[in-house]
C-alpha positions as CSV (number, residue, x, y, z in Angstrom):
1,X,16.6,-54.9,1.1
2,X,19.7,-52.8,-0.5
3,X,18.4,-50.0,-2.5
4,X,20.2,-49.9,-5.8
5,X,22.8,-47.4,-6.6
6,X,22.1,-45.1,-9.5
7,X,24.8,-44.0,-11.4
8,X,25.4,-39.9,-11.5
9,X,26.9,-38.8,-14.7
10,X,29.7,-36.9,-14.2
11,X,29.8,-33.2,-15.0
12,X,32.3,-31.2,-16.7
13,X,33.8,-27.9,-16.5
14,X,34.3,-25.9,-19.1
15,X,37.7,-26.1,-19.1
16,X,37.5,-29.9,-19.6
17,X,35.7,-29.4,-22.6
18,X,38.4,-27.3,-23.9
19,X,41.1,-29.9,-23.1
20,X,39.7,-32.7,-23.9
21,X,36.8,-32.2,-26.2
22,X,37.6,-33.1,-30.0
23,X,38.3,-29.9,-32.6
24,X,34.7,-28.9,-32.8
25,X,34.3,-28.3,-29.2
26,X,37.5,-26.4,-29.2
27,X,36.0,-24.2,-31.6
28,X,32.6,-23.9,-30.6
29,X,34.7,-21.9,-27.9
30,X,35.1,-19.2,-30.7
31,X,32.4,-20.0,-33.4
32,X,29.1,-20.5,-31.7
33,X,27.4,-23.7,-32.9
34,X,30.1,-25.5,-34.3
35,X,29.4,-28.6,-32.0
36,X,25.9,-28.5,-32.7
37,X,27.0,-28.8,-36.6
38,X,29.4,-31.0,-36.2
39,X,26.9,-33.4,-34.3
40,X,24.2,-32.7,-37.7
41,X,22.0,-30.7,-35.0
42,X,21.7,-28.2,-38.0
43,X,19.1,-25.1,-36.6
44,X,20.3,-25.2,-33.2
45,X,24.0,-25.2,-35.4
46,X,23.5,-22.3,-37.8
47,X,20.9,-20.6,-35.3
48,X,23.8,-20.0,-33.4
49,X,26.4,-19.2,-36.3
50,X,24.4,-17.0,-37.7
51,X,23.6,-14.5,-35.0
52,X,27.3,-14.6,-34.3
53,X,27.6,-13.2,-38.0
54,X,24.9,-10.7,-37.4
55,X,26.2,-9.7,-34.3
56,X,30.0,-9.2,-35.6
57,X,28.6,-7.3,-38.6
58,X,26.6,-5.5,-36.8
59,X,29.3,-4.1,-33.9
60,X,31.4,-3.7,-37.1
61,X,29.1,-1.5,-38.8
62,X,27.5,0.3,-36.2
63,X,27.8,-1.0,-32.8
64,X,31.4,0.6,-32.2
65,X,30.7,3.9,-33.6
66,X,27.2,3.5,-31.4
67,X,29.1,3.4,-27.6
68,X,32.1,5.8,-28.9
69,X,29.1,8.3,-29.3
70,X,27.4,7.2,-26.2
71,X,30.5,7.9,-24.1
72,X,29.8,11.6,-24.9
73,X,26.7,12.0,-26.2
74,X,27.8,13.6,-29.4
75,X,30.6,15.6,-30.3
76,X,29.0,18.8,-31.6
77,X,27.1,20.2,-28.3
78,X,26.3,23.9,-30.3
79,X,26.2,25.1,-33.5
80,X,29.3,26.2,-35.3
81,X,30.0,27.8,-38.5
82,X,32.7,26.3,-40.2
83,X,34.5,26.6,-43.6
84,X,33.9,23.5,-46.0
85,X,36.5,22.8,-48.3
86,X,35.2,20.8,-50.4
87,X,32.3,23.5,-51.2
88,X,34.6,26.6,-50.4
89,X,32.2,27.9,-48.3
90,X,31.2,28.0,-44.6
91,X,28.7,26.3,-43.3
92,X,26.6,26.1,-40.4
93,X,27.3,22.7,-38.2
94,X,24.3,21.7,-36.3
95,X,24.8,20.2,-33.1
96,X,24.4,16.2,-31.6
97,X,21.4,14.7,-32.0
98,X,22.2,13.6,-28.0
99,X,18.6,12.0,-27.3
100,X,19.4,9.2,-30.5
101,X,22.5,9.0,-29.6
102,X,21.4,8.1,-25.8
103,X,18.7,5.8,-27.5
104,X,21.0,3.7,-29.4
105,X,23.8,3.7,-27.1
106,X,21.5,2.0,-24.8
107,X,19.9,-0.7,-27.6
108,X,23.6,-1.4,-28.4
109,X,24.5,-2.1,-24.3
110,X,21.5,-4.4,-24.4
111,X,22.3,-6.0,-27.6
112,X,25.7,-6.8,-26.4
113,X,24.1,-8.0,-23.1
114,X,22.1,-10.5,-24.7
115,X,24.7,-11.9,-27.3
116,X,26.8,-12.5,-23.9
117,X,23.7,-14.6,-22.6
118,X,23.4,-16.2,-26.3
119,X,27.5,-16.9,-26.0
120,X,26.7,-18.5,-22.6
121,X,23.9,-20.9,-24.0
122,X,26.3,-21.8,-26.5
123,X,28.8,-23.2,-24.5
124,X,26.4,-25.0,-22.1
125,X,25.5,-26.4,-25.5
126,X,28.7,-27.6,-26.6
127,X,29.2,-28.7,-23.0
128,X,26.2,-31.2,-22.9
129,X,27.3,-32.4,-25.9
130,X,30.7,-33.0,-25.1
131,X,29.4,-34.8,-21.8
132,X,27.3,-36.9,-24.1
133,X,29.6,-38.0,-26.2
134,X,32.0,-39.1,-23.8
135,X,30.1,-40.9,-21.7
136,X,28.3,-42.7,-25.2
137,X,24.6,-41.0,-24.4
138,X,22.1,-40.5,-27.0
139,X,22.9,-37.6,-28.9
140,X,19.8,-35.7,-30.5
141,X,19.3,-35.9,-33.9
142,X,18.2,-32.0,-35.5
143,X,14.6,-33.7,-35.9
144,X,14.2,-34.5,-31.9
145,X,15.8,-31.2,-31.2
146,X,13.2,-29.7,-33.2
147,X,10.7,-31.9,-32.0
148,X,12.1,-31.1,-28.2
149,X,10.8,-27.4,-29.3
150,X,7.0,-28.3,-29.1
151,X,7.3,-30.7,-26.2
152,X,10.2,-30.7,-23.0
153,X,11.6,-27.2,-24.3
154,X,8.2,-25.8,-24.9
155,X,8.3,-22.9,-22.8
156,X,11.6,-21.8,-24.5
157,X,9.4,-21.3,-27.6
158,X,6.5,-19.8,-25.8
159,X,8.4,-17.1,-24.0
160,X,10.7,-16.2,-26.8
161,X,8.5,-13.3,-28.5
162,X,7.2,-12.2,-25.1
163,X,10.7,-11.9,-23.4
164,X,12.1,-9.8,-27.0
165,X,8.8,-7.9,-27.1
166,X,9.7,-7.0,-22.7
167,X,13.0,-6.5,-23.7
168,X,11.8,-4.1,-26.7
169,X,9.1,-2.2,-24.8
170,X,9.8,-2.2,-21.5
171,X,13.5,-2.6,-20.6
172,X,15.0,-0.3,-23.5
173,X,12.3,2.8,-22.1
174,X,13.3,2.0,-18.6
175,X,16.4,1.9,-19.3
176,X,16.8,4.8,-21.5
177,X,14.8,6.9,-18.7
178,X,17.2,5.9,-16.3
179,X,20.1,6.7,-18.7
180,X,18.1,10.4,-19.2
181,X,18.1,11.4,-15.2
182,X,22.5,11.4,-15.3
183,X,22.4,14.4,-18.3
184,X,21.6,17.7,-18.1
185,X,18.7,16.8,-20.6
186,X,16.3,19.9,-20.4
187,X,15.1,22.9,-22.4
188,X,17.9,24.6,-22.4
189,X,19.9,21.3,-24.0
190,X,16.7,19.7,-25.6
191,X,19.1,18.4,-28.9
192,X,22.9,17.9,-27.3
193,X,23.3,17.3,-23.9
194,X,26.0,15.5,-21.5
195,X,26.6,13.4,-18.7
196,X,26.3,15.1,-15.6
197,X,26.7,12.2,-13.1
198,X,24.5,12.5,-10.1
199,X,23.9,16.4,-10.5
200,X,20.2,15.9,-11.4
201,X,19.5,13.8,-8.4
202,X,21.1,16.7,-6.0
203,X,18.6,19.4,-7.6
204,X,15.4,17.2,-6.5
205,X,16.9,15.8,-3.1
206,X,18.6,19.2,-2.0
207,X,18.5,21.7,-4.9
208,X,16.2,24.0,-6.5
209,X,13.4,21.3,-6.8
210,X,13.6,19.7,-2.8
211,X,11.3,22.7,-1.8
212,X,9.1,21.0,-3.8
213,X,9.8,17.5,-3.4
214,X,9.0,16.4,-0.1
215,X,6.1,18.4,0.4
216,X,4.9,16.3,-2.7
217,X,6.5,13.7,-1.3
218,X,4.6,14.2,2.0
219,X,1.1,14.7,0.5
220,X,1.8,11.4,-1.8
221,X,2.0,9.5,1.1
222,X,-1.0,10.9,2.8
223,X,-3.1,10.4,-0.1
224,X,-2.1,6.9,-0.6
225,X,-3.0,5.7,2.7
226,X,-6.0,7.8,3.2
227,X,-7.2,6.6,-0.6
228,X,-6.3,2.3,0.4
229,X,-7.4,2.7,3.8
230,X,-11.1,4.8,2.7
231,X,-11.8,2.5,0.0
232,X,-10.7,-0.7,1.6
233,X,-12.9,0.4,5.1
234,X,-16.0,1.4,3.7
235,X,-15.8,-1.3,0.9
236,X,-16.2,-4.5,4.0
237,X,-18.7,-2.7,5.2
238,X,-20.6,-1.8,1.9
239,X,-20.5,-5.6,1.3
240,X,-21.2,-6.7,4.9
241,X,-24.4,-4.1,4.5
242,X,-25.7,-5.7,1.2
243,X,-24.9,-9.5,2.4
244,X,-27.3,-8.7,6.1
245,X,-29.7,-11.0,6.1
246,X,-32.3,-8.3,6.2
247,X,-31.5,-6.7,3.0
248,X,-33.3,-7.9,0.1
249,X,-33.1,-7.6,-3.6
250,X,-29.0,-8.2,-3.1
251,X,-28.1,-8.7,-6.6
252,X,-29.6,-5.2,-7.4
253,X,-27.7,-3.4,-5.0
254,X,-24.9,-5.0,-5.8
255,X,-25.4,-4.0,-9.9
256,X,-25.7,-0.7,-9.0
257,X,-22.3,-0.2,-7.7
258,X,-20.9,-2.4,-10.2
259,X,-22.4,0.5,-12.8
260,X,-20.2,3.2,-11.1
261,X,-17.3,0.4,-11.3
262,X,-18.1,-0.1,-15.1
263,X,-18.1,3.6,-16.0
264,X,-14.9,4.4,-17.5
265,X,-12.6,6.4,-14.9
266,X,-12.1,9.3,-17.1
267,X,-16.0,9.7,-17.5
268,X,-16.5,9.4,-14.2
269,X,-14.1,12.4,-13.1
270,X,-14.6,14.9,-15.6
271,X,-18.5,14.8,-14.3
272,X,-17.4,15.1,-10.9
273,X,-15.7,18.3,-11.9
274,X,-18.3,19.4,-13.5
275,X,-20.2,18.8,-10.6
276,X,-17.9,20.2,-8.2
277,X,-17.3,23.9,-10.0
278,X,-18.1,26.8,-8.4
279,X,-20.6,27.1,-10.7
280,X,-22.4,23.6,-10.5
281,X,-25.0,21.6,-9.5
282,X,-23.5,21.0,-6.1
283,X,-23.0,24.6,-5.2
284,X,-26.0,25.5,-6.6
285,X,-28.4,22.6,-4.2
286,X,-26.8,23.5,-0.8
287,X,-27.3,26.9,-2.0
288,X,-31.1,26.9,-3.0
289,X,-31.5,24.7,0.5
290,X,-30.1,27.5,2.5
291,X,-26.8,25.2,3.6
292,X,-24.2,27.8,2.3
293,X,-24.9,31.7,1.5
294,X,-21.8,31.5,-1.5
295,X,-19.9,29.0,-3.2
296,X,-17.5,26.7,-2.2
297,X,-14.4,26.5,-4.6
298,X,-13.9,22.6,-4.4
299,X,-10.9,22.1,-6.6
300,X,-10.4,25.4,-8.4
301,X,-7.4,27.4,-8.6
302,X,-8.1,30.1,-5.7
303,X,-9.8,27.1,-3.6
304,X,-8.3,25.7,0.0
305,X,-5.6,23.3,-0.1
306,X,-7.1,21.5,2.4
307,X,-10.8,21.5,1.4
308,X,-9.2,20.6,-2.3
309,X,-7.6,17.5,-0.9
310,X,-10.2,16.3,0.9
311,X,-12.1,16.3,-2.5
312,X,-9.9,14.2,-4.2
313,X,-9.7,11.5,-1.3
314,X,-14.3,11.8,-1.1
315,X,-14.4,11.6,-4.8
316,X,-11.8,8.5,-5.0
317,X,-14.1,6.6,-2.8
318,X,-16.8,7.1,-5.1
319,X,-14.4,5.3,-7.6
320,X,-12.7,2.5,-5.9
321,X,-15.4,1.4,-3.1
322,X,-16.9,-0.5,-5.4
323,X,-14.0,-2.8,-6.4
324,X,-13.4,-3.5,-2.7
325,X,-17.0,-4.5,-2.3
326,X,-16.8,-7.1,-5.0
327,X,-13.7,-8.7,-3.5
328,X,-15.0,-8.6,0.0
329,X,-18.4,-10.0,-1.1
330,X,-16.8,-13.1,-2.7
331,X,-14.7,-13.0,1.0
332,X,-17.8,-12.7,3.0
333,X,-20.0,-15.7,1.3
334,X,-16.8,-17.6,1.9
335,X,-16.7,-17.0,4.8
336,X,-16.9,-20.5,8.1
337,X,-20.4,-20.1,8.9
338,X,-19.6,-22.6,11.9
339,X,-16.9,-20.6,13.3
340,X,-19.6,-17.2,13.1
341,X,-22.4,-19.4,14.8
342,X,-20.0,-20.7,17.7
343,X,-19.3,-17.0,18.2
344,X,-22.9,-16.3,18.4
345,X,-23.8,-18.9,20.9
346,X,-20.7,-17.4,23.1
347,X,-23.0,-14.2,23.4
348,X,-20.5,-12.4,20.7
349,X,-22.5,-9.4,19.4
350,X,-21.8,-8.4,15.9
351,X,-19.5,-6.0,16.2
352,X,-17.5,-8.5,18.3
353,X,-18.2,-11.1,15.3
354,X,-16.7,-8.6,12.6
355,X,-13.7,-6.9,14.6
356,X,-12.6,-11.3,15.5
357,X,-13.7,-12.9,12.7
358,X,-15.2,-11.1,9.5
359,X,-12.8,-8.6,9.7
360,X,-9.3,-10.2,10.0
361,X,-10.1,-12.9,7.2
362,X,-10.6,-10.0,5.0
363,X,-7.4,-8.5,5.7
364,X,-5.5,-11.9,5.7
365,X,-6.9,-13.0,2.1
366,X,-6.5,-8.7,0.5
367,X,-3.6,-7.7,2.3
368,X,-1.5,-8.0,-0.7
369,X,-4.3,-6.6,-3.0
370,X,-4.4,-3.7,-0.4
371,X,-0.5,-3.2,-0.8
372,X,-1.1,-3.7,-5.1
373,X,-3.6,-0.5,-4.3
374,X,-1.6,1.7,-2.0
375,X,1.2,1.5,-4.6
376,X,-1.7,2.0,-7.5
377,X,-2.2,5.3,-5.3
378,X,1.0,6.5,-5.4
379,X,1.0,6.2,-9.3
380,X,-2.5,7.6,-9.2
381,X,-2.4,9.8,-12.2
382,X,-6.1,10.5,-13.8
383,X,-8.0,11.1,-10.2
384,X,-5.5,14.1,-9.7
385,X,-4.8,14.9,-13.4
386,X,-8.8,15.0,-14.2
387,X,-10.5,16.4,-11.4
388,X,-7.9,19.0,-10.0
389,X,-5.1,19.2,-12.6
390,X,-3.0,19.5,-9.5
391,X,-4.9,23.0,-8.5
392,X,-5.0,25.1,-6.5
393,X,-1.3,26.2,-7.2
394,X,1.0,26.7,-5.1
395,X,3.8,29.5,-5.3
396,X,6.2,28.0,-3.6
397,X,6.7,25.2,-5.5
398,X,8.5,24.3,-8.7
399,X,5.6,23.2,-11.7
400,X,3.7,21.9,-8.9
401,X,0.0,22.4,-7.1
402,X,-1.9,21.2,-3.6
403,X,-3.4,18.3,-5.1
404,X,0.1,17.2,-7.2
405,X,1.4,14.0,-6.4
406,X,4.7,12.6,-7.6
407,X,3.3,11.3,-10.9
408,X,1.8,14.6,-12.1
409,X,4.4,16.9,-10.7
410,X,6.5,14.6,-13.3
411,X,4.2,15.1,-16.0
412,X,4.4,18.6,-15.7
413,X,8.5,19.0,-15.3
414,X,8.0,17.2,-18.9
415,X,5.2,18.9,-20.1
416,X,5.4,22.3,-18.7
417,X,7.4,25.3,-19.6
418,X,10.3,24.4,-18.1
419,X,10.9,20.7,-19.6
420,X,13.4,19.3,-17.2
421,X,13.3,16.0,-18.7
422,X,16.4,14.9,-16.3
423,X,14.3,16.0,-13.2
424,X,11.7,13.7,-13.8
425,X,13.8,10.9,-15.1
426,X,14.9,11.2,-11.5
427,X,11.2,11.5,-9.8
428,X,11.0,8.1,-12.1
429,X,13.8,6.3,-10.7
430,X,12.9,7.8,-6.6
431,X,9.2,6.5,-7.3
432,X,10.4,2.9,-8.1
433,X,12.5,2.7,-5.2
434,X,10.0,4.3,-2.4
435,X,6.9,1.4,-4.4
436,X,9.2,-0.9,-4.5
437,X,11.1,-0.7,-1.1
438,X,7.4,-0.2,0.6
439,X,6.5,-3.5,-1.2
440,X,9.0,-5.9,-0.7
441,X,8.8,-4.8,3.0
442,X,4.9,-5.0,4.0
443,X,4.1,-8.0,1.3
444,X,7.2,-9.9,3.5
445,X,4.9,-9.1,7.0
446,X,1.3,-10.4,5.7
447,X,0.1,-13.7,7.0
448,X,-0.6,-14.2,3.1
449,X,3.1,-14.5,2.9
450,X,3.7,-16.4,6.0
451,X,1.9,-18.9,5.4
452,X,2.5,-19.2,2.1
């Protein structure tokens, strides 16, 4: 049997359209939707004309004035008194609003990013069209376009609010934060400020601020793995524990964790605090037992770096065992029980049973939920923020304590007295590229991945 030959329609470039397309595809080139129009596809048609009007308008109006200002941030960088003719009197000039000027210069870059996409869709529009046309294929009428909008196209119509509303809330701040760490945005320039290139980036990296950078850096690091690896550990065997065939009332223990789970986070620290003062219960039991003669300063200011650290990382396992117990539960009753009784006929033990089988099934189905935490830990805010507040303090670094991480050493460059707003623009931007780089490279090496 000969299969039979389907026929390909030919594409076209858009320079085909522009020689040989009729009047209205020659101007579609320069008024959006004109094709559409012309073929009665009217919304599509004036959808298109119209934000071509608003966006003309809208450059004319404002747009122009918005990137001439966003090339320098604002003229005016001090106040200056000078004399006003008009009045006959001098006057006092304020200085740049810099930080709306940065805001809208960046809006207007996006804006004019997304009419370029909207121009682009335009003439893959006036391309099908033409392609349709000369080849004699059905042509949409407006009502199957609109139709097309609930049916073939609906995703178009599903993701437009959510990809405006990302755009809106997401990509402007990011953006905009980004923009922030190439100034010299702080509180010595909190209303005009300028572009300072990569000046910013050279005070964290090998300035004033690397003293205290990679120490922070340093204990991040520690504190992520030592948080993911703590939790995840003592989570299997939390789970393994409960699921023994000699523990009974499962579902009860299993509750009870999921309480401390439930708990709000924030609750859940500021008791452990309160716990942990020098003057609270803790101290006070190991005390009246005869364990210590005086207190121990847990997270204080005056307390050990060390002993405050290992706090944070005990107190965090209180916190996130739990969560790794549910998912290796649901692993564990999952789990081939033919595999586990071959095993036990071979004279495997149970250690041998959980370090060749129970165990590497765990790690094969949460490896990337244990890379999702590790980078969780680096952004860990509240554990540090409410239990230590980053104390004890440390005098050799720059806004910065034992217990800081990257995350709250940026909240207090913002926060703090000294308000270098460009600083942690830049701890932003370095924070992204070490969770992001660290991703990308152990999500590609699980056997989740591998094997798809």
């Amino acid at each position: 049997m000969f299969k039979k030959k389907v026929k390909h329609t030919p594409a076209a470039t858009f320079r085909e359209v522009w020689s040989k397309g009729d009047a209205a595809n020659k101007l579609s080139f320069f008024v959006m939707g004109a094709s559409a129009i012309k073929n009665k596809q009217w919304v599509k048609g004036f959808a298109y004309l119209i934000a071509e009007i608003v966006f003309i308008a809208w450059m004319a109006m404002s747009g122009v004035g918005a990137l001439g200002m966003f090339a320098s941030l604002g003229p005016i960088k001090a106040k200056k008194v000078v004399f006003d003719k008009a009045q006959g009197i001098y006057v006092t000039q304020q200085p740049s609003d810099s930080v709306v000027i940065l805001l809208f210069g960046v809006f207007a870059l996006i804006l004019i990013v997304a009419f370029i996409g909207l121009y682009y869709t335009n003439l893959r529009v006036n391309r099908k069209l033409y392609v349709e046309k000369r080849d004699g294929l059905h042509i949409m009428s407006n009502s199957e376009e609109l139709k097309s909008l609930l049916n073939e196209n609906l995703h178009a119509t599903l993701m437009t609010l959510p990809i405006a509303l990302i755009v809106l809330f997401t990509v402007l701040p990011t953006l905009y934060m980004i923009s922030m760490a190439f100034t010299n945005y702080d509180s010595k320039h909190a209303i005009a400020f300028s572009w300072t290139g990569f000046k910013a980036f050279g005070n964290v990296l090998s300035g004033d601020l690397a003293g205290t950078f990679f120490p922070v850096l340093a204990w991040t690091l520690v504190w992520a793995v030592m948080a993911t690896a703590t939790t995840f550990f003592f989570g299997v065997l939390l789970a393994m524990l409960i699921e023994s065939n000699g523990i009974k009332f499962k579902g009860v223990w299993r509750t009870l964790f999921v309480i401390v789970f439930a708990v709000p986070q924030f609750v859940s620290l500021l008791m452990m605090a309160q716990f942990l003062d020098l003057q609270g219960p803790l101290n006070g039991l190991l005390m009246n037992i005869g364990l210590i003669s005086h207190p121990i300063n847990f997270i204080g200011a005056s307390a050990s770096p060390l002993i405050a650290r290992i706090t944070v990382i005990v107190v965090n396992m209180w916190i996130g065992i739990p969560v790794s117990m549910l998912v290796s539960t649901a692993i564990i009753q999952n789990l081939p029980e033919d595999q586990i009784e071959a095993a036990r006929l071979d004279g495997a033990n149970a250690f041998q049973i959980f370090r060749s089988i129970t165990f590497p099934q765990i790690l094969f189905v949460m490896a990337p939920s244990l890379i999702q935490q590790f980078i969780g830990n680096i952004n860990n805010f509240n554990v540090i923020f409410l239990l230590t507040g980053g104390m004890p303090m440390n005098n050799n670094y720059n806004g910065a304590g034992d217990t800081d991480l990257l995350v709250t050493w940026l909240y207090n460059l913002v926060f703090g007295q000294t308000q270098r707003y460009n600083a942690s623009a830049v701890l932003g931007i370095l924070i992204f590229i070490i969770s992001a780089t660290f991703s990308l490279f152990a999500y590609r090496r699980t056997n989740a991945f591998k094997e798809g």
